[in-house]
Backbone as JSON Lines, residues from 0, in Angstrom:
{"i":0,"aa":"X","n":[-13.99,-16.05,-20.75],"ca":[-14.19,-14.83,-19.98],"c":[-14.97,-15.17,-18.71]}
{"i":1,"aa":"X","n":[-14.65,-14.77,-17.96],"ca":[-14.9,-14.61,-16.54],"c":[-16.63,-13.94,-16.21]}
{"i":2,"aa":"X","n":[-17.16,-14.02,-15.27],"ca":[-18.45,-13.22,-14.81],"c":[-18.19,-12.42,-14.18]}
{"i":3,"aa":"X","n":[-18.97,-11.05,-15.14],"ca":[-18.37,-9.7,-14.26],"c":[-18.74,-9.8,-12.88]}
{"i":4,"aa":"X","n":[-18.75,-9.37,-11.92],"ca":[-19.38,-8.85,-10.83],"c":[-21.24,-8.46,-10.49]}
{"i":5,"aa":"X","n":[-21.15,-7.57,-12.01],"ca":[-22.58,-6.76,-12.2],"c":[-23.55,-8.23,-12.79]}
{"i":6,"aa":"X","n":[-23.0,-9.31,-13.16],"ca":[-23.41,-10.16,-13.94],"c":[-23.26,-10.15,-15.59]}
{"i":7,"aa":"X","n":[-22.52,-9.14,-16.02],"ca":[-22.92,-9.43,-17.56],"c":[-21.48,-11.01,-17.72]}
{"i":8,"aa":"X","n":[-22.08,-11.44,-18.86],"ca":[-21.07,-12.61,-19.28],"c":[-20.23,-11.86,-19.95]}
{"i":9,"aa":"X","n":[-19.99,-10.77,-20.59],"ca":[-18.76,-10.48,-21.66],"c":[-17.89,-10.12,-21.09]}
{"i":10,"aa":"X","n":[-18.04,-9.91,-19.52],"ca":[-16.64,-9.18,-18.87],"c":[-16.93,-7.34,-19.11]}
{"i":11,"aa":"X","n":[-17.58,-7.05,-19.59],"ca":[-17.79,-5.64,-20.39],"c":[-18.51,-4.85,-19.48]}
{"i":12,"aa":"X","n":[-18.14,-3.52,-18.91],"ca":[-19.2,-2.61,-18.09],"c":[-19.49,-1.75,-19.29]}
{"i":13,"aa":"X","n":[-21.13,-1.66,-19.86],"ca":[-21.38,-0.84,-20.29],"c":[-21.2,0.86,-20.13]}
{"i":14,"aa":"X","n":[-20.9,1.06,-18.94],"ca":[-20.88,2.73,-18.61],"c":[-19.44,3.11,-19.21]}
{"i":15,"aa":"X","n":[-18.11,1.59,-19.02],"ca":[-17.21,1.89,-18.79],"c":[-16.57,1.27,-17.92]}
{"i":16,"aa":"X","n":[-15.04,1.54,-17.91],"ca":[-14.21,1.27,-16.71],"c":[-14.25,1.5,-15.32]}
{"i":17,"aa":"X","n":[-15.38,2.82,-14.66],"ca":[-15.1,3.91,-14.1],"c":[-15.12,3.33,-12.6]}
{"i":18,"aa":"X","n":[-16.33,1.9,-12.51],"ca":[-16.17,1.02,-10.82],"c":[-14.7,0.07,-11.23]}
{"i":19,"aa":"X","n":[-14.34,-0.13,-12.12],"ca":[-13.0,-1.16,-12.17],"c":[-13.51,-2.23,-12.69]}
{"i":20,"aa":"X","n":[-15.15,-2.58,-12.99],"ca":[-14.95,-3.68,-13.3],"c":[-15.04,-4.46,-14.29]}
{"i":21,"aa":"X","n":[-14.47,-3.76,-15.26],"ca":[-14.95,-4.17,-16.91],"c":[-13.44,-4.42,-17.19]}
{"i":22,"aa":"X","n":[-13.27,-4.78,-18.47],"ca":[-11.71,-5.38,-19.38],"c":[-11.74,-4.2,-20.42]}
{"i":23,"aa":"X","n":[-10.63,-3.15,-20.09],"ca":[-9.81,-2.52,-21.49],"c":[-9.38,-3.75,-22.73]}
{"i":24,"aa":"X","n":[-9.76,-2.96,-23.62],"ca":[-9.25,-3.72,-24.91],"c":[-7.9,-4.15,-24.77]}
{"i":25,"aa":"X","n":[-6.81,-3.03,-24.27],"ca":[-5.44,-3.36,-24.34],"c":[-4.59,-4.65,-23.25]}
{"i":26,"aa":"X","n":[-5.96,-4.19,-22.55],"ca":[-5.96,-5.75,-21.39],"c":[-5.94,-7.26,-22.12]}
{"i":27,"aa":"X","n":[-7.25,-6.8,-22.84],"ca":[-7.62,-8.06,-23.47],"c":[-6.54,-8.26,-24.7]}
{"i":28,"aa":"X","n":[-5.93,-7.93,-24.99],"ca":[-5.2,-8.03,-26.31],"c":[-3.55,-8.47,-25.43]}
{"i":29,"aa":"X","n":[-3.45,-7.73,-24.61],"ca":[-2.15,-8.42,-23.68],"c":[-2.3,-9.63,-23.6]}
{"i":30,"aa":"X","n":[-3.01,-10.3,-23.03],"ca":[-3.97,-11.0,-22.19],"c":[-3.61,-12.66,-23.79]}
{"i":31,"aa":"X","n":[-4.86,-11.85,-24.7],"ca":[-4.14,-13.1,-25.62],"c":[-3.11,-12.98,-26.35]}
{"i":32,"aa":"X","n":[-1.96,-12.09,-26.42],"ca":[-0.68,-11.97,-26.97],"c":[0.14,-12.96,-26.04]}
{"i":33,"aa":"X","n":[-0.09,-12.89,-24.51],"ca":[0.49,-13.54,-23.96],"c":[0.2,-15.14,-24.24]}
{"i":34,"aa":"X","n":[-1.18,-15.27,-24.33],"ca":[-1.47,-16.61,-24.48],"c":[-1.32,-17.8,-25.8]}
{"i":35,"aa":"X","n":[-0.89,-16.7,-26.7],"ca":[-0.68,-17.03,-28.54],"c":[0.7,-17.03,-28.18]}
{"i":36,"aa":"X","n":[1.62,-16.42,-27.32],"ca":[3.01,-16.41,-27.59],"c":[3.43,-17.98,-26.9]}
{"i":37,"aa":"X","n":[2.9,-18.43,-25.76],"ca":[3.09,-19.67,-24.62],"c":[2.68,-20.95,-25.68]}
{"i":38,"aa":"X","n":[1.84,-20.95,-26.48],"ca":[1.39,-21.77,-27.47],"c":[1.76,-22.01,-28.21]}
{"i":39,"aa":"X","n":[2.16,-20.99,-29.17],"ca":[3.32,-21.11,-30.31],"c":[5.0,-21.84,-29.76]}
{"i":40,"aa":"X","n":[5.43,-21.16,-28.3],"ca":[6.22,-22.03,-28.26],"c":[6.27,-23.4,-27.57]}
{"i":41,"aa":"X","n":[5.18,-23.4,-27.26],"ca":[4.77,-25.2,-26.71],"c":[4.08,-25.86,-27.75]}
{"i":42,"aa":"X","n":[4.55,-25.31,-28.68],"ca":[4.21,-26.35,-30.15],"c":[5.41,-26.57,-30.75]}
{"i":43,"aa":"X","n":[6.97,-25.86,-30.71],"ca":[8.27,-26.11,-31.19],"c":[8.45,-27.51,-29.99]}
């Protein structure tokens, strides 16, 4: 994970999404679906 902006390390805005600069869950779950799917097939 990346460094927010505000400084936290988790990527996470406590208030929320509401300046843009935090990660939705569904982000994050895209995010490693995409990266579990590229892996699995660069292991066939």
């Amino acid at each position: 994970m990346t460094v927010a902006d505000d400084g936290r390390t988790d990527g996470r805005d406590v208030e929320g999404d509401d300046d843009g600069g935090g990660w939705e869950a569904t982000e994050v779950e895209a995010i490693v679906a995409d990266l579990w799917t590229v892996q699995m097939a660069s292991v066939r």
